[in-house]
C-alpha positions in Angstrom: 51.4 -58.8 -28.6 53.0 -62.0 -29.5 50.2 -63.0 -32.0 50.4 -59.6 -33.5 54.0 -60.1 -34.0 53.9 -63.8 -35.4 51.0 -61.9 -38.1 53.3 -59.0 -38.6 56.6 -61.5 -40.1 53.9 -63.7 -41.5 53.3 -60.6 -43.8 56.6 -60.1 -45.0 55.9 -63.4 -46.9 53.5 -61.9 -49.1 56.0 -58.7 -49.9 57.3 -59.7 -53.7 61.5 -60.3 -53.6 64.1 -58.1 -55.1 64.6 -58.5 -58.7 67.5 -60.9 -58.9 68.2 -58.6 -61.8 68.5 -55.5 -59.8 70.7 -57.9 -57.3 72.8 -59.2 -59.8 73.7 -55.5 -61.3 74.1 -54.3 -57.9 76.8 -57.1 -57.2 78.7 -56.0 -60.6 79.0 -52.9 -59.6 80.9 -54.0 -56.7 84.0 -54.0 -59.2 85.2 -50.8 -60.2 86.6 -52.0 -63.2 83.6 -53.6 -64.3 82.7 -53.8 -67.9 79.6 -51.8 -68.6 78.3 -54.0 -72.1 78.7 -57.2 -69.8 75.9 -54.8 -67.0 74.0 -53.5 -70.1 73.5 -57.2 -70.8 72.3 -58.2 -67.6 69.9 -55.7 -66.9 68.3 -54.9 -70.2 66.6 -58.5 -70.7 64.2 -56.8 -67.3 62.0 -54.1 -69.6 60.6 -52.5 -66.5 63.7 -52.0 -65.1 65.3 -50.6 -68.0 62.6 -48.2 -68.6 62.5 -47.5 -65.3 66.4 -46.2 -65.5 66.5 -44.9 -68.8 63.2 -42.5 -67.4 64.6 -41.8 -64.1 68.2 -40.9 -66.2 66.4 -38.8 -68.6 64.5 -36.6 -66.2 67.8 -36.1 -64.1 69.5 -34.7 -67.2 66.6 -33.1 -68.6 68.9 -30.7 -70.2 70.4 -33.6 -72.6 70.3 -32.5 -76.4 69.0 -35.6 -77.4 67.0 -38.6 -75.3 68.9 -41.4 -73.6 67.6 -44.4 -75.7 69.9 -47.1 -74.5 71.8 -48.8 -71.6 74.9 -48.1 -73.3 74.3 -44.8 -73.7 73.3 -44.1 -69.8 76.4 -46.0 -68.6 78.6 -43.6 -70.6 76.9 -40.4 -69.0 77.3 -42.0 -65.4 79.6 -43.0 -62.9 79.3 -46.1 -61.0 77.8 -44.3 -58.5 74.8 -42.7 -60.1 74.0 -46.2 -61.7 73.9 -47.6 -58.6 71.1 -44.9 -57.2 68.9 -45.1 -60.5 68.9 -48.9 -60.6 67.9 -48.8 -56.7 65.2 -46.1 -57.3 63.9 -47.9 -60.7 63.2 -50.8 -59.1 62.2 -49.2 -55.6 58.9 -48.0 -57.2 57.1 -51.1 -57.6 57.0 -51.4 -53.5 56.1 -47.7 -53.2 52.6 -48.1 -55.3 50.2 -48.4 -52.6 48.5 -46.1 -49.5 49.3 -46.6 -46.5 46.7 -45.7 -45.3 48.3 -46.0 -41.4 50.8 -43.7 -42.1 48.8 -41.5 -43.8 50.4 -41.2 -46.8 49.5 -41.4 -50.6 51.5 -43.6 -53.1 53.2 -40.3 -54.9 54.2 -39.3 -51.3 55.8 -42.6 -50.1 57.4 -42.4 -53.3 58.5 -39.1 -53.3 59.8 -39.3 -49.4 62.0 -42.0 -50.8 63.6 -40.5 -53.5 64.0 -37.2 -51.8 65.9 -39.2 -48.7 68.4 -40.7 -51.6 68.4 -38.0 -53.2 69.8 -35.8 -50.2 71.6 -39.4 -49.3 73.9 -39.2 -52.8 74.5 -35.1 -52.2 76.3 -36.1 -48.3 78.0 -39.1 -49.6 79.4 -36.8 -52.6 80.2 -33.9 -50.0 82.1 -36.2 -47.8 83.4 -38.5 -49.9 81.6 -41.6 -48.2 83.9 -44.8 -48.0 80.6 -47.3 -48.9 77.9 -44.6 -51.1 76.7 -47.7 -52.9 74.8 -48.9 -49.3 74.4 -45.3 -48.4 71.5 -44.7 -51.6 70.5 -48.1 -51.5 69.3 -47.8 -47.5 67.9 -44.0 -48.6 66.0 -44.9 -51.2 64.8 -48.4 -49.3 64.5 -47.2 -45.5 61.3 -47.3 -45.1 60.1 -50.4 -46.5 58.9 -51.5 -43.4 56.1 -49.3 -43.9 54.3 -51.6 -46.9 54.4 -54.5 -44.0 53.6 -52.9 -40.6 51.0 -50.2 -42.0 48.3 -52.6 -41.9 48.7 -53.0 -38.0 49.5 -49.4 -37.2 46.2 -48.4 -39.0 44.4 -50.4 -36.1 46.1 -48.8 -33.8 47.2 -45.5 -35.1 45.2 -43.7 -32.8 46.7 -45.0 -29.2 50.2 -44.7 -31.3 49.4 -41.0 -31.4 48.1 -40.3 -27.9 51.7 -42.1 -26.5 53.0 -39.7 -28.9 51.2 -36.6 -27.7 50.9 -37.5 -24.0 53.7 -39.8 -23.0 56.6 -37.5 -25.4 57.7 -41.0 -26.8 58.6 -40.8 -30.4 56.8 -42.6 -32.8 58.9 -45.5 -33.2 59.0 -46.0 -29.2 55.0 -45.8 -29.3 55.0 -48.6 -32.5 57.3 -51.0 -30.4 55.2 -50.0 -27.6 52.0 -51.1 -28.9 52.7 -53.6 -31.4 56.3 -55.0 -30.2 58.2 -53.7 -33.4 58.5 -50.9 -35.7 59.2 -50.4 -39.6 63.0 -50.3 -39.8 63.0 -53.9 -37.7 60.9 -55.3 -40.5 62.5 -53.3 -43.4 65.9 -54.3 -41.6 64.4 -58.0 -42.3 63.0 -57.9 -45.6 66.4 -56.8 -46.7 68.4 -59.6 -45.1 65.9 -62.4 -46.6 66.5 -60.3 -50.0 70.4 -60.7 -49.3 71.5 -57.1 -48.9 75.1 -56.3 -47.5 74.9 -56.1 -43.7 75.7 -52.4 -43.7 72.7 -51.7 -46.0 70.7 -53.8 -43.7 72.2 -51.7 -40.5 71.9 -48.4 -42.0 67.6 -48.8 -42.6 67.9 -50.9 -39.1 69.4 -47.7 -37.7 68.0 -45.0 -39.2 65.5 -43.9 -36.5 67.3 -45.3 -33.4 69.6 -42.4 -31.8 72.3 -44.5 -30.3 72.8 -46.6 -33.3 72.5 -44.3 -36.2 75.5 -42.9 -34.8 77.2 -46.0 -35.4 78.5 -45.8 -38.5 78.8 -43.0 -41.0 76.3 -44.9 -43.5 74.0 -45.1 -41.1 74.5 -41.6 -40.1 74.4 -40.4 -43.4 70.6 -42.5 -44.4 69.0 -40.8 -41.4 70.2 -37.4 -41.3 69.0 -37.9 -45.2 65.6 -39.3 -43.9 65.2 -36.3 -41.0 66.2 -34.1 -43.7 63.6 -34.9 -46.3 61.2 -35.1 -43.4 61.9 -31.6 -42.5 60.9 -29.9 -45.7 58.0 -31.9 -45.6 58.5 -34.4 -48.3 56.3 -37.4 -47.9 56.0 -36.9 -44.0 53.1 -39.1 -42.8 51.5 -39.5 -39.5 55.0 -40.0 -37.8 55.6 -37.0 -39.2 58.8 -35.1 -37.2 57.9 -37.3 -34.1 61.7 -38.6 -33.8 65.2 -37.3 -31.7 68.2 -36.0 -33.1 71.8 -37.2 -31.6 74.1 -34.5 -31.0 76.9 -36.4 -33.0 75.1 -37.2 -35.7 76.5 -34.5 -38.0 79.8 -35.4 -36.7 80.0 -38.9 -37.7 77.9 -38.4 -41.0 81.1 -36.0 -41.9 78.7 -32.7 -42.2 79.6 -29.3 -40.0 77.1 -27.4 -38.7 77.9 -24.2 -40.5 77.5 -26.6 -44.0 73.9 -27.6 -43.3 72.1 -24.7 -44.6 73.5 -24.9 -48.1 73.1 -28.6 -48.0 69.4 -28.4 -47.7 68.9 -25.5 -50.5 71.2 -27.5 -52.7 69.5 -31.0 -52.1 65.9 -29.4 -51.9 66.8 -28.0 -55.5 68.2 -31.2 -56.9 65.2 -33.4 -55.8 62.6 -30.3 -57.2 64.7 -30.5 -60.5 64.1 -34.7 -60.3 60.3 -34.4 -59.1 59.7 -31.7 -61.8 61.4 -33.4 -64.6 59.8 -36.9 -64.2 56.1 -35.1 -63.6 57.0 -33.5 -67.3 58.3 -36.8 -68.4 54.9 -38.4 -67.1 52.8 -36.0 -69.1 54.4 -36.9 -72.6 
């Protein structure tokens, strides 16, 4: 196990970094009084970024008279915290281009899992008026990195990972660290500290399938009820599929009450349809 764990970290080497730009942005936005030319400036020297965004903000607001051609004219239609999730989730796609073939998942559903989970992510944090939403999307939309990394290893063993699943009632992180000494938010949790994410971003995707600690925090509460969520309308659910636990205070300390859940779910699942449908039209032009 110890060799598989010394290839495992060897192979977050080979994951590209964070775009410093994306970074940079993210650490602007920090300031609520920050000046959006000075942001525009930053960001639109990275052309796949900036298309990224200006595509993402177009199919959001599909119903725009006119195209959004233009930093400037996206950061006028936005508040801080909407740039925040677009710039996350333009630059999230380049890690969320490949199978994985472990997991059983396609690239559209990897992708789609993850903007579903930060999508139902920025809905909560709206609803209860999070105190940190910028780490609450960023974790959503990143909580599964750990996936690209580890899916080589669980495709060896995906099989045995099931039967402890099946057989023993372990979940399917408790079978990964079983059989190969880890699991996917540990190495996400990692990628994002060598990228330099704040420590509660870090926590929340460290957290977001452990049941004692997702209850730790409200951002942490808030990324995994967002990720169980998604999960449960079947949006990009893989081979770990709804193999997890649910704390009983989980609601509780992500600020939702049970008789609000319902209507959270038919209002999220419609928001990320409208998002999926709009950028599947935007595709096609």
């Amino acid at each position: 196990m110890v060799k598989i764990l010394e290839h495992i970290f060897e192979e977050l080497n080979t994951v590209p970094n964070f775009p410093d730009t994306a970074l940079r942005a993210l650490k602007m936005l920090e300031d609520e009084n920050i000046n959006f030319e000075d942001l525009a400036k930053v960001i639109r020297y990275d052309a796949t970024i900036t298309a990224n965004f200006l595509k993402l903000v177009n199919s959001a607001y599909i119903g725009l008279r006119r195209k959004v051609e233009s930093l400037t004219q996206a950061f006028a239609l936005l508040g801080i915290n909407q740039i925040r999730f677009f710039l996350v989730a333009a630059c999230a796609g380049q890690y969320l281009k490949r199978t994985l073939h472990g997991y059983n998942l396609s690239p559209y559903e990897v992708w789609l899992h993850s903007l579903g989970s930060g999508v139902f992510a920025e809905l909560i944090a709206e609803k209860v008026k999070a105190k940190h939403p910028d780490y609450i999307f960023t974790a959503a939309l990143l909580h599964d990195i750990g996936k690209l990394v580890l899916d080589l290893f669980v495709g060896g063993e995906l099989e045995v990972i099931k039967d402890l699943v099946k057989d023993e009632g372990l979940t399917f992180m408790e079978a990964e660290i079983m059989v190969l000494g880890t699991d996917h938010a540990v190495v996400g949790a990692e990628l994002l500290r060598r990228w330099g994410f704040p420590k509660e971003t870090i926590f929340a995707v460290r957290a977001h399938h452990d049941e004692d600690w997702m209850v730790q925090n409200q951002t942490a509460a808030i990324v995994a009820l967002s990720n169980m969520l998604t999960n449960l309308l079947g949006i990009g659910m893989g081979s770990d599929g709804l193999s997890y636990r649910v704390p009983p205070k989980l609601l509780k300390v992500a600020g939702i009450k049970d008789r609000e859940l319902f209507s959270l779910i038919a209002e999220g699942y419609q928001r990320f349809q409208n998002l999926k449908n709009n950028l599947l039209a935007n595709s096609a032009r």
